[in-house]
BALOBA-1460 file (C-alpha; in Angstrom, 3 decimals):
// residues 256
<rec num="1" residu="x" x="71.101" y="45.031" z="112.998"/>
<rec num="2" residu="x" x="73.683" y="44.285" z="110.163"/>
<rec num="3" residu="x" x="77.137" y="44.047" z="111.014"/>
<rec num="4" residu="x" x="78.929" y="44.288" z="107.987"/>
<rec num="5" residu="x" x="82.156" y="42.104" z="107.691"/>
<rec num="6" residu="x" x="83.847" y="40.682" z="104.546"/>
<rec num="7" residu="x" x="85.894" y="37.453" z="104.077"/>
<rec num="8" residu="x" x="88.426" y="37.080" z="101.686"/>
<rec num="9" residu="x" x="88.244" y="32.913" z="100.744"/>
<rec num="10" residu="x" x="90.939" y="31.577" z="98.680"/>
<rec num="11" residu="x" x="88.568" y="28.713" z="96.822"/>
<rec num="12" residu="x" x="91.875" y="26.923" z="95.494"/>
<rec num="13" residu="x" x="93.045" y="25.655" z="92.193"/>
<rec num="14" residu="x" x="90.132" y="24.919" z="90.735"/>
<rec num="15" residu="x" x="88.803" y="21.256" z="91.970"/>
<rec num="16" residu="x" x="85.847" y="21.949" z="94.541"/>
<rec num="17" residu="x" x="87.249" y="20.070" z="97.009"/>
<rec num="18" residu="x" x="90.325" y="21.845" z="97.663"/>
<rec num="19" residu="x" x="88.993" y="24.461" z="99.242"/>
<rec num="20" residu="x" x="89.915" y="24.392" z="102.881"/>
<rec num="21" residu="x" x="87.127" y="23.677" z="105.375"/>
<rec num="22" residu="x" x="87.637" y="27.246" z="107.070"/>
<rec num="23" residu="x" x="86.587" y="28.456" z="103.640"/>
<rec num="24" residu="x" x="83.386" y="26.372" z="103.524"/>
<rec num="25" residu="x" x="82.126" y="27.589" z="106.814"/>
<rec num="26" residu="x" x="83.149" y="31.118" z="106.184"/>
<rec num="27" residu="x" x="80.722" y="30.570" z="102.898"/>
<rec num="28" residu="x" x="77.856" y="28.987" z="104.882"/>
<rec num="29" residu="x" x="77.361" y="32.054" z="106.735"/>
<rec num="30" residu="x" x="77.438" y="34.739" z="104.002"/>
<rec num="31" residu="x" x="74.950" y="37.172" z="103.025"/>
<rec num="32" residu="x" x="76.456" y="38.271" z="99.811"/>
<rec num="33" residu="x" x="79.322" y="36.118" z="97.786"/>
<rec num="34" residu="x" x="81.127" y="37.900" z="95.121"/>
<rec num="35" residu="x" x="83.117" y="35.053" z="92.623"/>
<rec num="36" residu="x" x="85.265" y="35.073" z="90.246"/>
<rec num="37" residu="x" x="85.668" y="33.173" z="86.933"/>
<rec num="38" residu="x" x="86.456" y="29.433" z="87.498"/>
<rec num="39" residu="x" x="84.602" y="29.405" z="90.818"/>
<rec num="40" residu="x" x="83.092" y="25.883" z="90.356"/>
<rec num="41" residu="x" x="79.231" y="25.868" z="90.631"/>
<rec num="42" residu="x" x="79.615" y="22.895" z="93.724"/>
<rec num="43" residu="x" x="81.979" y="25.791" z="95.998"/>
<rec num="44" residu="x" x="78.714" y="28.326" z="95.328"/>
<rec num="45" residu="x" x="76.327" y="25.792" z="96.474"/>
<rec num="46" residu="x" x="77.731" y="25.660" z="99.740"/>
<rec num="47" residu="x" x="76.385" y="29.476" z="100.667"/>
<rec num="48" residu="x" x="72.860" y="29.904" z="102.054"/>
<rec num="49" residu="x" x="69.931" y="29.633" z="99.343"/>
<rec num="50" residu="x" x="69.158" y="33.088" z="100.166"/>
<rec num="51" residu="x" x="72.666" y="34.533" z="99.742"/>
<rec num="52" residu="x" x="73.016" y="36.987" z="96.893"/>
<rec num="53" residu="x" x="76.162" y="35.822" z="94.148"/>
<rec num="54" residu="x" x="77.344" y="38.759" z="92.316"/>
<rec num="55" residu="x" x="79.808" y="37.202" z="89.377"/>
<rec num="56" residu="x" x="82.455" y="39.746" z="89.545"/>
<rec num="57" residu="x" x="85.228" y="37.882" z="87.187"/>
<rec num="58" residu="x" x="87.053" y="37.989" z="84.071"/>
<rec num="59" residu="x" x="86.375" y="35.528" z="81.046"/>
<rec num="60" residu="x" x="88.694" y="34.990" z="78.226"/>
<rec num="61" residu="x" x="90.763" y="38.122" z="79.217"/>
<rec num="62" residu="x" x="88.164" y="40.569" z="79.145"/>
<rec num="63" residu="x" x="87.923" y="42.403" z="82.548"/>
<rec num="64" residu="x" x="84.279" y="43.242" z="82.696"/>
<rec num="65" residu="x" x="84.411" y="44.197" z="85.858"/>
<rec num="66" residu="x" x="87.116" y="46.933" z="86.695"/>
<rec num="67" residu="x" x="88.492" y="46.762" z="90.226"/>
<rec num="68" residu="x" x="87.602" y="50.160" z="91.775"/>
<rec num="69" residu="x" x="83.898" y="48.742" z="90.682"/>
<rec num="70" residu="x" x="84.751" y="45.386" z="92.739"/>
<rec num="71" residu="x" x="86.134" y="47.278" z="95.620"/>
<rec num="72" residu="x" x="82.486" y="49.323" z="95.964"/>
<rec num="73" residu="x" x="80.698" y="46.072" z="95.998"/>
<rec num="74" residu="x" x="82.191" y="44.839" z="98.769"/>
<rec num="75" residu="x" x="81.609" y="48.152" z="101.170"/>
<rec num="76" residu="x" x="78.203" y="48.567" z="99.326"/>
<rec num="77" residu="x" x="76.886" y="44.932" z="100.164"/>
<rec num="78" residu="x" x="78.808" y="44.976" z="103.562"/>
<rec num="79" residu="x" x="76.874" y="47.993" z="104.857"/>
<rec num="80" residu="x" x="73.491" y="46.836" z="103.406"/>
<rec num="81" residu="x" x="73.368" y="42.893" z="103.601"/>
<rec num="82" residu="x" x="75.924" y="42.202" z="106.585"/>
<rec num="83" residu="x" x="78.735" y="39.386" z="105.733"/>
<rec num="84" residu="x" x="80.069" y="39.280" z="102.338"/>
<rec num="85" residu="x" x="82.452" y="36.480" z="101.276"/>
<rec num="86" residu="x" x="84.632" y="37.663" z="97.906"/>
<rec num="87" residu="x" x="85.554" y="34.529" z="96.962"/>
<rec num="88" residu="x" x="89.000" y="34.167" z="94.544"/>
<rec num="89" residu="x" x="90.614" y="31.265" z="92.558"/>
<rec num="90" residu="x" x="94.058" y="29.855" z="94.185"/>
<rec num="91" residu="x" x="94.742" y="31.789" z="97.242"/>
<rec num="92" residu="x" x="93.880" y="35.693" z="97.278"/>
<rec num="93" residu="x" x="97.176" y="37.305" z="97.723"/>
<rec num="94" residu="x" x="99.045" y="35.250" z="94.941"/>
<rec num="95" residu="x" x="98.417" y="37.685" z="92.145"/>
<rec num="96" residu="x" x="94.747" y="37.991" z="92.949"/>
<rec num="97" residu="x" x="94.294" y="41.311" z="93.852"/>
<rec num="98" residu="x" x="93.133" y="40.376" z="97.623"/>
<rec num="99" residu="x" x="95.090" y="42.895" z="99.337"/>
<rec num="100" residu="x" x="93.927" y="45.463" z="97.412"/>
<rec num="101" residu="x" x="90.285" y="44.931" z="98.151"/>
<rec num="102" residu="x" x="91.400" y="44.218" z="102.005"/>
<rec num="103" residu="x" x="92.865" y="47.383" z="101.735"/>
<rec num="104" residu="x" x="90.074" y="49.459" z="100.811"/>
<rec num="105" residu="x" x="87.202" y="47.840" z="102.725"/>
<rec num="106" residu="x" x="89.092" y="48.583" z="105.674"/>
<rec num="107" residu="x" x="89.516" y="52.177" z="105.291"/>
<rec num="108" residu="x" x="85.809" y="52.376" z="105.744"/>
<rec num="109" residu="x" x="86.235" y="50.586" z="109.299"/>
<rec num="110" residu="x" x="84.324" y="47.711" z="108.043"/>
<rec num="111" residu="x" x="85.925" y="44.059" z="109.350"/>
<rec num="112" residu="x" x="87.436" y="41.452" z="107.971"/>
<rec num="113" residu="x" x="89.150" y="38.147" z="107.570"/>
<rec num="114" residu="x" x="91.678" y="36.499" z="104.997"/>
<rec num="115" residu="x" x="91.452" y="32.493" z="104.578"/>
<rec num="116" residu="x" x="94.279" y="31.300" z="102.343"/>
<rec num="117" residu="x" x="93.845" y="29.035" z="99.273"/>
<rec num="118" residu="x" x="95.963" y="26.974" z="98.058"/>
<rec num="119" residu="x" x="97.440" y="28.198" z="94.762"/>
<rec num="120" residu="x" x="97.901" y="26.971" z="91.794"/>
<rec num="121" residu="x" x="101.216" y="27.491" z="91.102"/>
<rec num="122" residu="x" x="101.887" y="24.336" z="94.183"/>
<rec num="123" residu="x" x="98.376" y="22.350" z="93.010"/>
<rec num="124" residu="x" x="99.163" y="21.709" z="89.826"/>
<rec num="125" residu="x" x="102.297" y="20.460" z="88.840"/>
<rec num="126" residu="x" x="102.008" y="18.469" z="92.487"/>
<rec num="127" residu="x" x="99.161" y="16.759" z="91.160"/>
<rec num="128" residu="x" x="101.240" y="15.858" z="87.941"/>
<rec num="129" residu="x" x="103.694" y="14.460" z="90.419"/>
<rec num="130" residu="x" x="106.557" y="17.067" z="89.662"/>
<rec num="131" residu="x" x="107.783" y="18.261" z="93.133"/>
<rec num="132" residu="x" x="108.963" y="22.089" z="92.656"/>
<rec num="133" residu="x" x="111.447" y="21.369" z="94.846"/>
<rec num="134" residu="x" x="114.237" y="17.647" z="95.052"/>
<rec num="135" residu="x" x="116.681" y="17.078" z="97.128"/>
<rec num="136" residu="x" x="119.903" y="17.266" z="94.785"/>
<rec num="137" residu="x" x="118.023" y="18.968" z="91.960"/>
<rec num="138" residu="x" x="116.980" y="22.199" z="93.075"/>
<rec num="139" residu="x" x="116.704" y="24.377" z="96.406"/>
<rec num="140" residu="x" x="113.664" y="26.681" z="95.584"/>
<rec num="141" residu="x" x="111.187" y="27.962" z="93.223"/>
<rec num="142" residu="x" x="109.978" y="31.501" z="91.539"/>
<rec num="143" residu="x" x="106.593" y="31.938" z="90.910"/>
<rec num="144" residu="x" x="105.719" y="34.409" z="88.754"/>
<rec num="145" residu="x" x="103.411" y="36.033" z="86.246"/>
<rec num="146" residu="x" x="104.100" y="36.029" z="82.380"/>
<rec num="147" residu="x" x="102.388" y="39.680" z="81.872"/>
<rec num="148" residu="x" x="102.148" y="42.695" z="84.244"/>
<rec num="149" residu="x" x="99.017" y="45.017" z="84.949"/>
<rec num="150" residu="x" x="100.689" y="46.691" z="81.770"/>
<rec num="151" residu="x" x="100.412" y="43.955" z="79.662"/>
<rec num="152" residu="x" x="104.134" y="43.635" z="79.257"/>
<rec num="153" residu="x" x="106.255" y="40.414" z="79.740"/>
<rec num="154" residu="x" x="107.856" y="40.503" z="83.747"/>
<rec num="155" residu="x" x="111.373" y="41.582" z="84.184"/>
<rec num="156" residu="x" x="111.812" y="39.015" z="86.775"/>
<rec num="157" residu="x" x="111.513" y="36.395" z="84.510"/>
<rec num="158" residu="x" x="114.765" y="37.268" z="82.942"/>
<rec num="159" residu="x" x="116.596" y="36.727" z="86.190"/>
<rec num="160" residu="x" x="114.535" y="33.850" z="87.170"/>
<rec num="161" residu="x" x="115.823" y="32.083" z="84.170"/>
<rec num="162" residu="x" x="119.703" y="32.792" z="85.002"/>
<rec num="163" residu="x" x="118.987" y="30.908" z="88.596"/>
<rec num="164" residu="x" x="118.978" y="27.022" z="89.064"/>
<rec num="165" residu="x" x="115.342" y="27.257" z="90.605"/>
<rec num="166" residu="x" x="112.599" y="25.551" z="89.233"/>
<rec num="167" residu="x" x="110.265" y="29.110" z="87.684"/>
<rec num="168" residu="x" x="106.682" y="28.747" z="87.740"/>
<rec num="169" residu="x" x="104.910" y="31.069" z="85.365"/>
<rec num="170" residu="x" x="101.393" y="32.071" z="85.605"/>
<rec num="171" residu="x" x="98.888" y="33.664" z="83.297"/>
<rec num="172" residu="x" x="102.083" y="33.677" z="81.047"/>
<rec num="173" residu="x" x="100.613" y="31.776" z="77.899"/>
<rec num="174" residu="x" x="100.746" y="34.694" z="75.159"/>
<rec num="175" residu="x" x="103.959" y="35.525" z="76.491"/>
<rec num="176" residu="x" x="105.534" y="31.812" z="75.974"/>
<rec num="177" residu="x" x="107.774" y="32.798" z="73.055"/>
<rec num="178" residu="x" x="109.489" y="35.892" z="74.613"/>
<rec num="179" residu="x" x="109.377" y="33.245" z="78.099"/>
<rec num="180" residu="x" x="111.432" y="30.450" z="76.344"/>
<rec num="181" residu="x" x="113.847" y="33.219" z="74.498"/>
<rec num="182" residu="x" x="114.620" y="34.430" z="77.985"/>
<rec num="183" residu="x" x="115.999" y="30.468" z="78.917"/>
<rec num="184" residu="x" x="117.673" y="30.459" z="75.351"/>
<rec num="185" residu="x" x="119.487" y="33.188" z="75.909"/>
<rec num="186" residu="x" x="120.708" y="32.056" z="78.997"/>
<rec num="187" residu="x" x="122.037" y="28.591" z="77.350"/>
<rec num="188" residu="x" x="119.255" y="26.917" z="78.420"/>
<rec num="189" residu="x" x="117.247" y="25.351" z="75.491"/>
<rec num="190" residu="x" x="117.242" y="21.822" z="76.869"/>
<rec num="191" residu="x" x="115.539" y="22.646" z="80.327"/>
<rec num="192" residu="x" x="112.150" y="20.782" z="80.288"/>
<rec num="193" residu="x" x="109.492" y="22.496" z="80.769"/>
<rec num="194" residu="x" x="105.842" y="21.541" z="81.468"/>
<rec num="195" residu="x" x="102.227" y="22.933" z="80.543"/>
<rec num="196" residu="x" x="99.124" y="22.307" z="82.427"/>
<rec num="197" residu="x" x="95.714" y="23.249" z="81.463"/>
<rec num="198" residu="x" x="92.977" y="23.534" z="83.336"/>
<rec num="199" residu="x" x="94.824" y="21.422" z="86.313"/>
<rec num="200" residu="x" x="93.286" y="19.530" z="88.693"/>
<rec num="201" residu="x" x="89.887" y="19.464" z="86.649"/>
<rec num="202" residu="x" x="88.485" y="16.810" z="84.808"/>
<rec num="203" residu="x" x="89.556" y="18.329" z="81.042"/>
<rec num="204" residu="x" x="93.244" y="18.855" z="82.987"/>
<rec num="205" residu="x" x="95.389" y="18.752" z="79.903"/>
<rec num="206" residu="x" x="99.347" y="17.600" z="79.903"/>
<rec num="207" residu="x" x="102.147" y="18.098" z="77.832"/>
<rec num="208" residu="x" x="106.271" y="18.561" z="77.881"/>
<rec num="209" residu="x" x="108.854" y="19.310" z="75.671"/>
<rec num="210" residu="x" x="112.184" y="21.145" z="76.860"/>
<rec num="211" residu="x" x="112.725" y="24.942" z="76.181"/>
<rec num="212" residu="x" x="113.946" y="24.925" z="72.647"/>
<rec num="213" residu="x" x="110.374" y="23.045" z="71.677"/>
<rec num="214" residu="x" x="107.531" y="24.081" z="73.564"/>
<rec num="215" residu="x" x="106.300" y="26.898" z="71.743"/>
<rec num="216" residu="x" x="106.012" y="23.828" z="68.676"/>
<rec num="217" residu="x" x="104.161" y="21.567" z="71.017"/>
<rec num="218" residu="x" x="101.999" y="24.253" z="71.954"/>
<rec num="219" residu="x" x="101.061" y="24.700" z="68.530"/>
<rec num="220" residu="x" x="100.654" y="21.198" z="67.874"/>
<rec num="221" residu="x" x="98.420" y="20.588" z="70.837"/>
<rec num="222" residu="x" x="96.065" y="23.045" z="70.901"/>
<rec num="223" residu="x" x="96.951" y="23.721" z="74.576"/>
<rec num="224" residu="x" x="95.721" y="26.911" z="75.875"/>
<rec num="225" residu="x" x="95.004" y="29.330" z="78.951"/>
<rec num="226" residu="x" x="94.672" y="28.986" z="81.841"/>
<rec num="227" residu="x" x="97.767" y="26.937" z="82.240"/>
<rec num="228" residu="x" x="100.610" y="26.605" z="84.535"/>
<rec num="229" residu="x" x="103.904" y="26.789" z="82.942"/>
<rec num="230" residu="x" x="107.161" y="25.041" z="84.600"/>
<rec num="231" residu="x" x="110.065" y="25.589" z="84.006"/>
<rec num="232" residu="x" x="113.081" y="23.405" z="85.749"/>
<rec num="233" residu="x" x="115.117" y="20.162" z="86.000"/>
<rec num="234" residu="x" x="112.718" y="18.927" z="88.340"/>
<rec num="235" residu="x" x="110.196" y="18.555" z="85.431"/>
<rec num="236" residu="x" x="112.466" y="15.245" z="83.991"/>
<rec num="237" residu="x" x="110.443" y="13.554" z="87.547"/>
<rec num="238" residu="x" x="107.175" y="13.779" z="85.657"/>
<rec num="239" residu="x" x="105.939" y="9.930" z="84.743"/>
<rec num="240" residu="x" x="106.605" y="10.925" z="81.325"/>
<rec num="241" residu="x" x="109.962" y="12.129" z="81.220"/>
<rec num="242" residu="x" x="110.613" y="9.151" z="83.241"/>
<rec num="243" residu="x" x="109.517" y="6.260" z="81.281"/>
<rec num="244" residu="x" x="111.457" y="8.137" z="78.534"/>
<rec num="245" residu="x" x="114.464" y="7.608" z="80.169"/>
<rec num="246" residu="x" x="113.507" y="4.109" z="80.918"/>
<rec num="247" residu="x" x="113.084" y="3.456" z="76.999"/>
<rec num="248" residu="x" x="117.027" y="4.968" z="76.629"/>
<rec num="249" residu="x" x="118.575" y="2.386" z="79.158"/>
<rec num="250" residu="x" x="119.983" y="-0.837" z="76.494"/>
<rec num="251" residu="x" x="120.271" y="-4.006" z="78.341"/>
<rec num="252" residu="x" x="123.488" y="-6.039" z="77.243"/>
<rec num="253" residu="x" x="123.486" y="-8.948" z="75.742"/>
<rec num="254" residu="x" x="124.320" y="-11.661" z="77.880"/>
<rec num="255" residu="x" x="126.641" y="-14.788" z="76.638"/>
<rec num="256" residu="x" x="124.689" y="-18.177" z="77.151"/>
């Protein structure tokens, strides 16, 4: 008898082995995994040979697979195959749709459980050693997208960037221009700011400038989506900035 239950499995930021070992044993026992883009290949090898892997993810931007066609797969494969595992990037209820699909799978009385990822927007500037939050630098953080379901910059943003709080933007690349006008306006063109592509992977790319010159490094780097964009005095903690400041500091010249 199939008992149809689905899973939603947050596989983390990217690296294979951050997904949390409730994940993994969720995925050992599915019938049916449906992945998005930047599901690493190790993750998927973890679910029974004879487990079905429908790709069901977006690649540079294009949404080939629109979400009322996601949310059918799920109660489709449920009903037929038994215990389906959707399995997201970061964690599935930071801007990845996962209570949607909870949502709907439920309302045909099918079961299911949420295991939590660990997003992005924590992973990777952590693993570039900038804290989002210091003692005596900053008492929170925004995360946030750069573009809405519309394709239109966040309003939020705009008041994130009158706050002291360190502002985390994802999937906001495109939108880095109108981003660092929003911190301009607010007098902030010397805030540094941070971009990370592709963290916590091998090809994880690095670079800083403050608000007034990012969208030049950008363009002088190459650096490109998927990135995560920080914004915040608790960027000057990164290595980098550091040693910087290191380079500033003149040692007097002592009288022998």
């Amino acid at each position: 008898m199939v008992e149809p239950r689905v899973t939603l499995v947050g596989a983390g930021p990217g690296d294979p082995e951050l997904i949390t070992l409730k994940g993994m044993n969720a995925l050992s026992t599915a019938d049916v995994v449906l992945y998005d883009a930047l599901i690493h290949d190790y993750i998927l090898s973890f679910a029974p040979i004879t487990a079905i892997k429908i790709f069901v993810g977006k690649k540079k931007g294009v949404c080939q697979f629109p979400q009322e066609e996601i949310n059918a797969l799920l109660v489709e494969n449920a009903l037929k195959y038994g215990h389906v595992v959707r399995l997201k990037g970061g964690d599935p209820f930071i801007f990845g749709r996962g209570h949607e699909e909870l949502v709907y799978v439920e309302s045909f009385n099918i079961k299911t459980a949420v295991i939590p990822g660990i997003s992005s927007s924590i992973a990777v500037p952590e693993l570039q050693r900038i804290p989002l939050t210091r003692r005596g630098v900053n008492d929170s953080f925004w995360v946030l997208t750069g573009t809405t379901r519309d394709h239109e910059l966040s309003a939020d943003i705009q008041i994130a960037a009158k706050s002291n709080a360190t502002v985390v933007v994802l999937m906001g690349m495109t939108k880095l221009k109108d981003i660092a006008q929003l911190f301009i306006d607010e007098g902030k063109s010397q805030l540094p700011v941070a971009i990370i592509h592709n963290g916590t992977m091998p090809d994880e790319q690095f670079v800083s400038g403050t608000v007034e010159t990012i969208v030049d490094v950008v363009k002088e780097t190459g650096i490109s989506s998927p990135a995560v964009i920080v914004f915040g005095e608790v960027v000057r903690l990164h290595p980098e900035f550091v040693k910087e400041e290191v380079h500033k500091i003149t040692v007097p010249k002592q009288d022998h």
